[in-house]
C-alpha positions as CSV (number, residue, x, y, z in Angstrom):
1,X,5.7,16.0,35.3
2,X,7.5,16.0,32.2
3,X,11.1,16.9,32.6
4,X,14.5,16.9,30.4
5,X,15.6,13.9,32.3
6,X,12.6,12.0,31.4
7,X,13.0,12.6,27.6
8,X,16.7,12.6,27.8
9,X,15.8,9.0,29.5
10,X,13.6,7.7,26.6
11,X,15.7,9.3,23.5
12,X,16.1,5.4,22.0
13,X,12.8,5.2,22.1
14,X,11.8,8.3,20.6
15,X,13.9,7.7,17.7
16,X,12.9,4.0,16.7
17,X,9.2,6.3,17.1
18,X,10.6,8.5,14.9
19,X,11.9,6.2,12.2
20,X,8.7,3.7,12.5
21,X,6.7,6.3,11.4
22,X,9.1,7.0,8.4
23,X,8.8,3.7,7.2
24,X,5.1,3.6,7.5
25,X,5.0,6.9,5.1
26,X,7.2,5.1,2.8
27,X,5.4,2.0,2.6
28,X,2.3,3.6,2.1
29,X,3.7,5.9,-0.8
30,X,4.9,2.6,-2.5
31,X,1.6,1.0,-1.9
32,X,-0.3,3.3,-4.3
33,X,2.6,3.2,-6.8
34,X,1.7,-0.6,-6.6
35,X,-1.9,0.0,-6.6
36,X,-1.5,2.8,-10.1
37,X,0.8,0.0,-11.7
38,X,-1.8,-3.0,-10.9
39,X,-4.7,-0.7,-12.2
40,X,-2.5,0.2,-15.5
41,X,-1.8,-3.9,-16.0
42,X,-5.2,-5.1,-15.5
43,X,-6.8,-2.0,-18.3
44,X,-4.0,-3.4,-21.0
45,X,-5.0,-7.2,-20.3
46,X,-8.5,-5.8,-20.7
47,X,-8.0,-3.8,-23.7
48,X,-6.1,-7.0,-25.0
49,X,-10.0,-8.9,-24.4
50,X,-9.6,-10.5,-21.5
51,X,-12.5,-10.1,-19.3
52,X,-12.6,-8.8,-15.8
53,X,-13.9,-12.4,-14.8
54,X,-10.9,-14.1,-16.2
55,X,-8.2,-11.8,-15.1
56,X,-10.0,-12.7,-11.2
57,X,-9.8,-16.3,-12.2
58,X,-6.4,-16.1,-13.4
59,X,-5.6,-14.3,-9.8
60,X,-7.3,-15.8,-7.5
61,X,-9.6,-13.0,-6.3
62,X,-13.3,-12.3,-7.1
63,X,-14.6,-10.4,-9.5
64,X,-15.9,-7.5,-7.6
65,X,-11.8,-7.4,-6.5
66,X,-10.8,-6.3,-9.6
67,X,-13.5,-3.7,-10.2
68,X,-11.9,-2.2,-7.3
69,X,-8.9,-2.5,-8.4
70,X,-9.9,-0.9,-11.3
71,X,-11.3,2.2,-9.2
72,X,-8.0,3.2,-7.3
């Protein structure tokens, strides 16, 4: 049985909960801000003529990568 006491007992642990999950919806709000930026670099270095192939090369990451890269 849930009582006062109990939460009362676990209030740290509720909080850190509390602020976790805070931090995750921030982190996740910057990752597509991250994601929009990427995708806005990689169309100017393609409307500059690179290629989708050597903007992967250049990165590291296959080509396929930055088609979906392109899609966010």
């Amino acid at each position: 049985m849930v009582t006062d006491e109990n939460v009362a007992a676990h209030r740290e642990t509720f909080d850190r909960i509390r602020e976790v999950r805070a931090q995750a919806i921030e982190h996740t709000r910057l990752a597509r801000q991250f994601a929009l930026e990427r995708r806005d670099l990689i169309r100017g270095l393609i409307e500059e003529g690179l290629s989708q192939a050597d903007i992967a090369r250049e990165l590291g990451v296959t080509r396929q990568a930055i088609q979906k890269m392109l899609a966010c």
